[in-house]
MIDOVEX-206383 format. One record per residue: z, y, x of N, C-alpha, C in turn; residue in one letter. Coordinates in steps of 0.05 Angstrom, whole numbers, padded with zeros to 5 digits, always signed. Each point is the difference from the previous one (the first is absolute). Layout:
BEGIN
ZYXZYXZYXa ...
END
This chain:
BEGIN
-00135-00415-00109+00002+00018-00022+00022+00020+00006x -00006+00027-00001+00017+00019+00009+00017+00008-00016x +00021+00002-00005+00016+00018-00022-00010+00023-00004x +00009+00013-00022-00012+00020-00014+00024+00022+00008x -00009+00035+00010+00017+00018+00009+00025-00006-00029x -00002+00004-00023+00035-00007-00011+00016-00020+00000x -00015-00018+00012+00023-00021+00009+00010+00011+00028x -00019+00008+00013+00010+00001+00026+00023+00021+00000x -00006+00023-00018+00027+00025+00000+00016-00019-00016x +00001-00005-00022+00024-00013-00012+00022-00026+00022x -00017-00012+00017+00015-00017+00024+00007+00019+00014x -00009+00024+00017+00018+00017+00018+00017+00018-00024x +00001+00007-00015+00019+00015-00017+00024-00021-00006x -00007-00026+00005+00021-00022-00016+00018+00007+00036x -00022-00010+00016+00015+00005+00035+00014+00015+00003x -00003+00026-00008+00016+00027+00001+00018-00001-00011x +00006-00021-00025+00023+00007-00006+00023-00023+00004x -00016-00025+00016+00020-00014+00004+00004-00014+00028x -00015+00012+00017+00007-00016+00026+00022+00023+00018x +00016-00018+00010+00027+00006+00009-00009+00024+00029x -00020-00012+00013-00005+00025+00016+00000+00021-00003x -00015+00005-00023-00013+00023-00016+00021+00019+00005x +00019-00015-00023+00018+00013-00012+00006+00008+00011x +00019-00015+00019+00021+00003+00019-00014+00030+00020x -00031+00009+00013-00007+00020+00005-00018+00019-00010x +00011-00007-00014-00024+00029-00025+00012+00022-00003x -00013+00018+00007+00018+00032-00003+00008+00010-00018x +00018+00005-00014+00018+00006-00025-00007+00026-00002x -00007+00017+00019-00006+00033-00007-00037+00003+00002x -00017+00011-00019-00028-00002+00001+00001+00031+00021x -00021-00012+00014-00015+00019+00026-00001+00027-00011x +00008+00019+00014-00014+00028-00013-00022+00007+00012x -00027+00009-00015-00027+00003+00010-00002+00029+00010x -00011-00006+00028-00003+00019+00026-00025+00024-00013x -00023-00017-00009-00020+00004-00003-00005+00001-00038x -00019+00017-00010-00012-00003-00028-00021-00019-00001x +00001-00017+00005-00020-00031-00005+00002+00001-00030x -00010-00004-00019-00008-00010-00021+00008-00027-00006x +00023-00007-00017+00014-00031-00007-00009-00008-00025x -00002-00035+00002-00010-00006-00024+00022-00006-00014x +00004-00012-00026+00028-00008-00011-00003-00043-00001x -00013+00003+00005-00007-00035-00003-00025-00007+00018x +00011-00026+00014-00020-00015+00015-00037-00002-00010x -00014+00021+00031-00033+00001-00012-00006+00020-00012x +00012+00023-00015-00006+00023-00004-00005+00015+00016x +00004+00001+00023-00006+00014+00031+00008-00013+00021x -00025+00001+00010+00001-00014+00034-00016+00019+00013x +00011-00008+00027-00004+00022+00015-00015-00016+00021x -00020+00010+00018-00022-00019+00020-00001+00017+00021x +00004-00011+00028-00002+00014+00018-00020-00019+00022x -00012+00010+00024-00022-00012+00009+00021+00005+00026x +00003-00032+00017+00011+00006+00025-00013-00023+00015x +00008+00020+00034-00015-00017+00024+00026-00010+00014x -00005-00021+00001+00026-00028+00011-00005+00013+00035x +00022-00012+00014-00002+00012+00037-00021-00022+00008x -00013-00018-00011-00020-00013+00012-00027+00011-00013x -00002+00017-00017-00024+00009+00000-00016+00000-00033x +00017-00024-00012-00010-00008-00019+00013+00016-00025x -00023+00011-00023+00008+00019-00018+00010-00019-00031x +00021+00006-00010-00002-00013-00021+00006+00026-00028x -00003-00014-00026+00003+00012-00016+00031-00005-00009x +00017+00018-00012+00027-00003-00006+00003+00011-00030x +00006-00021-00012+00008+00008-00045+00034+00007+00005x +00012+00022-00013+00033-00008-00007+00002+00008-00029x +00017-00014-00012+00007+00008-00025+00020+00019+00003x -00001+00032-00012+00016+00015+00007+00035-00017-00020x +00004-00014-00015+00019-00004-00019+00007-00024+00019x -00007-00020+00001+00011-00022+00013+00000-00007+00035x -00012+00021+00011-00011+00000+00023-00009-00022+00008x -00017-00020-00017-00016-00023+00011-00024+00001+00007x -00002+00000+00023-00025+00001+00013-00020-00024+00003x -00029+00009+00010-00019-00023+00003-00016+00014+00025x -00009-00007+00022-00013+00010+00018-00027-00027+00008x -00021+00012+00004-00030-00012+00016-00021+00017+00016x +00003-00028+00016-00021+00013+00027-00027+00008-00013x -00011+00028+00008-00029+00012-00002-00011-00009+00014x -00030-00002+00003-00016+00000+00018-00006+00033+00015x -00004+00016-00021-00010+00029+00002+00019+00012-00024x +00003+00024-00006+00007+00023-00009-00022+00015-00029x -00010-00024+00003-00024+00013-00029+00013-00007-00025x -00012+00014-00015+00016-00011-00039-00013-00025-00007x -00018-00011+00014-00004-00027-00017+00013-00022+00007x +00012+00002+00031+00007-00012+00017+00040+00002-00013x +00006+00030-00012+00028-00001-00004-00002-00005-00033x -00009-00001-00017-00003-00001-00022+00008-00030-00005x -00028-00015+00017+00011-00027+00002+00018-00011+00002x +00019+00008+00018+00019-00013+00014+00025+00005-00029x -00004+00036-00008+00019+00002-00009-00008-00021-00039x -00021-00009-00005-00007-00028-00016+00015-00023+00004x -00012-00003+00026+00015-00028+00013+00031+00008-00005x +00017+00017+00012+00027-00013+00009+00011+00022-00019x -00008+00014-00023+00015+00012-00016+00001-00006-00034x -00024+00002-00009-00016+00001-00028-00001-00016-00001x +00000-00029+00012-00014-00031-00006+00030-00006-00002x +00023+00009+00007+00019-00019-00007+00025+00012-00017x -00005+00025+00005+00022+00022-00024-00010+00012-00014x -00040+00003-00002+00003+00012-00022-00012+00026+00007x -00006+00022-00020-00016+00032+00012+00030+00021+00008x -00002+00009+00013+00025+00022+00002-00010+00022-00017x +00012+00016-00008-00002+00030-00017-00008+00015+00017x +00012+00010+00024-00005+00011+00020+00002-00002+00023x -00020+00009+00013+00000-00003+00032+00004+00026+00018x +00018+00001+00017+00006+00027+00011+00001-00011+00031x -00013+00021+00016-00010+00005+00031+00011+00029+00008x +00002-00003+00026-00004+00019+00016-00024+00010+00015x -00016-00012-00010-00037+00011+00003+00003+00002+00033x +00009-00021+00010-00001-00007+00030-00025-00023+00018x 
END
């Protein structure tokens, strides 16, 4: 039985704020953006999907949450929408839930 995506953010949000690694290297000053990307304000309002080929050949699909930068990546077979739709079912929607938006670089 899998946990449900708000348990899972509420355990890394509890992480974030208390394991000593973290802390101890977490950047105190937020990044200034290079680029006009489009930000969400909370985890799943926007993710961003990009399609990449590994140096061995094999293509996978890549989710990031632009707010938390947590990612989820899976191997395609092919490059078709039924084939990435799926995947992005399997390893996105089935365990966090629908995002608001989805943003690409139509690559």
């Amino acid at each position: 039985n899998l946990p449900n995506g708000k348990d899972i953010i509420e355990t890394l949000e509890k992480l974030d704020k208390t394991c000593e690694f973290c802390l101890k290297h977490k950047s105190r000053v937020k990044p200034h953006r290079k680029v006009g990307i489009p930000q969400g304000s909370m985890f799943n309002e926007l993710v961003a999907i990009d399609l990449k080929m590994l140096k061995c050949g094999t293509w996978i699909v890549h989710l990031i949450d632009t707010v938390t930068r947590f990612s989820a990546a899976a191997r395609i077979e092919n490059k078709s929408a039924e084939e990435i739709l799926t995947k992005i079912f399997q390893n996105w929607i089935s365990i966090f839930g629908r995002f608001v938006k989805l943003i690409s670089d139509n690559g």
